[in-house]
C-alpha positions as CSV (number, residue, x, y, z in Angstrom):
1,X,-19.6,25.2,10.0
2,X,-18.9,27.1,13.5
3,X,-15.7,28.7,14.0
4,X,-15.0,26.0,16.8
5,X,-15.8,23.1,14.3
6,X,-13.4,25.1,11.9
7,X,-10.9,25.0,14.0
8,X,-11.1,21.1,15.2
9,X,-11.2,20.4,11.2
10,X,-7.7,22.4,11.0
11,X,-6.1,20.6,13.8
12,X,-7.4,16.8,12.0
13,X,-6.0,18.2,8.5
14,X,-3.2,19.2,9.5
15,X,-2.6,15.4,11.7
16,X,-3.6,13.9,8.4
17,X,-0.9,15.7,6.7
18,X,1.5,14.8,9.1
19,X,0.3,11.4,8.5
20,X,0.8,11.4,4.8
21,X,3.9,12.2,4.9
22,X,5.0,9.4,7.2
23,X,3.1,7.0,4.4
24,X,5.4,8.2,2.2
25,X,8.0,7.5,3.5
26,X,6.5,3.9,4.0
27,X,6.1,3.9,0.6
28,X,9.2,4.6,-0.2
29,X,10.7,2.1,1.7
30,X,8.4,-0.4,0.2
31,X,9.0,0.5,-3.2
32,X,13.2,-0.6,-1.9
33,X,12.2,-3.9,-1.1
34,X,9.9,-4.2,-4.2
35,X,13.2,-3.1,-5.9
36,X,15.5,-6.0,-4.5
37,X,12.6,-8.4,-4.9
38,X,12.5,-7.5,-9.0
39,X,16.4,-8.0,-9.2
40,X,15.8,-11.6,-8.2
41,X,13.0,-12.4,-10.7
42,X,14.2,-14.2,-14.0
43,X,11.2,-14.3,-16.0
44,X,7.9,-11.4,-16.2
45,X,5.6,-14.5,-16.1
46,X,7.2,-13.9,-12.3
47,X,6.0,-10.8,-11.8
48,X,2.2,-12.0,-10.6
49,X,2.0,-14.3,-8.3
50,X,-1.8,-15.1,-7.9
51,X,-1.2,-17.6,-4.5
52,X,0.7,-14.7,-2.8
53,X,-1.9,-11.8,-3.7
54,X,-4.7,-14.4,-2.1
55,X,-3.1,-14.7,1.2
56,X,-1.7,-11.0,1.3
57,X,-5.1,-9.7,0.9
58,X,-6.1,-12.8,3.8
59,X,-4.1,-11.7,6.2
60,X,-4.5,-7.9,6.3
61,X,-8.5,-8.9,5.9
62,X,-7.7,-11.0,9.0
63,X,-5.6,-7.9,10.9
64,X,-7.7,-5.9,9.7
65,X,-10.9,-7.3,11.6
66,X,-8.5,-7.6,14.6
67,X,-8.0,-4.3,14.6
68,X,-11.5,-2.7,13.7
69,X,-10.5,-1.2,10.8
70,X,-13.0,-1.7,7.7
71,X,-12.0,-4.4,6.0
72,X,-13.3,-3.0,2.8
73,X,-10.8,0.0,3.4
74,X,-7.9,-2.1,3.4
75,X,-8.9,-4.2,0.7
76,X,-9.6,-1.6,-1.4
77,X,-5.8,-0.1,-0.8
78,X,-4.1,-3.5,-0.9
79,X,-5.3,-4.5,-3.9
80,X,-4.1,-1.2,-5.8
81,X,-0.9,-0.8,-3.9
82,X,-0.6,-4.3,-5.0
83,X,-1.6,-3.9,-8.5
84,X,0.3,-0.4,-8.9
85,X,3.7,-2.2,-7.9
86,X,3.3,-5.4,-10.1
87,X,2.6,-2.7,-13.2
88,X,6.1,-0.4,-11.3
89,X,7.7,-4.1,-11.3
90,X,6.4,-5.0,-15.5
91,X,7.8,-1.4,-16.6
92,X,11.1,-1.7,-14.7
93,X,11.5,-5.7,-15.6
94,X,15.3,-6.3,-16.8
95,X,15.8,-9.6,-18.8
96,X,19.2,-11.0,-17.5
């Protein structure tokens, strides 16, 4: 790699870090409302709902498309953000 192209790659790494961090925080915020929704569930059998995942993973295939991003990408991420929280959700169930 040329010391130019070494360069440009330091300036993208270091905007992707910048952007990383900002997911985090998304992230974080997420896992709040994930939190509050938990507190209202009564039963695990709750936990999963299999109508909701459908048209989650719709709609961002949907925005996705609108907004030329691969849809594969955010598929791909959706579905294990998704599946990571309902596990998050299964370990910090609390039976009333």
């Amino acid at each position: 790699m040329s010391p130019k192209n070494k360069k440009k790659l330091e300036i993208i790494r270091t905007k992707l870090d910048r952007l990383d961090s900002s997911l985090l925080s998304l992230i974080k915020d997420r896992t709040n409302l994930v939190k509050q929704v938990l507190k209202l569930k009564e039963f695990k059998k709750e936990i999963v709902d299999k109508k909701r995942i459908k048209f989650i993973l719709e709609k961002i295939q949907k925005k996705s498309k609108k907004l030329n991003i691969d849809p594969k990408i955010t598929n791909r991420i959706w579905k294990n953000m998704i599946w990571s929280y309902i596990d998050y959700e299964r370990r910090n169930f609390k039976k009333k």
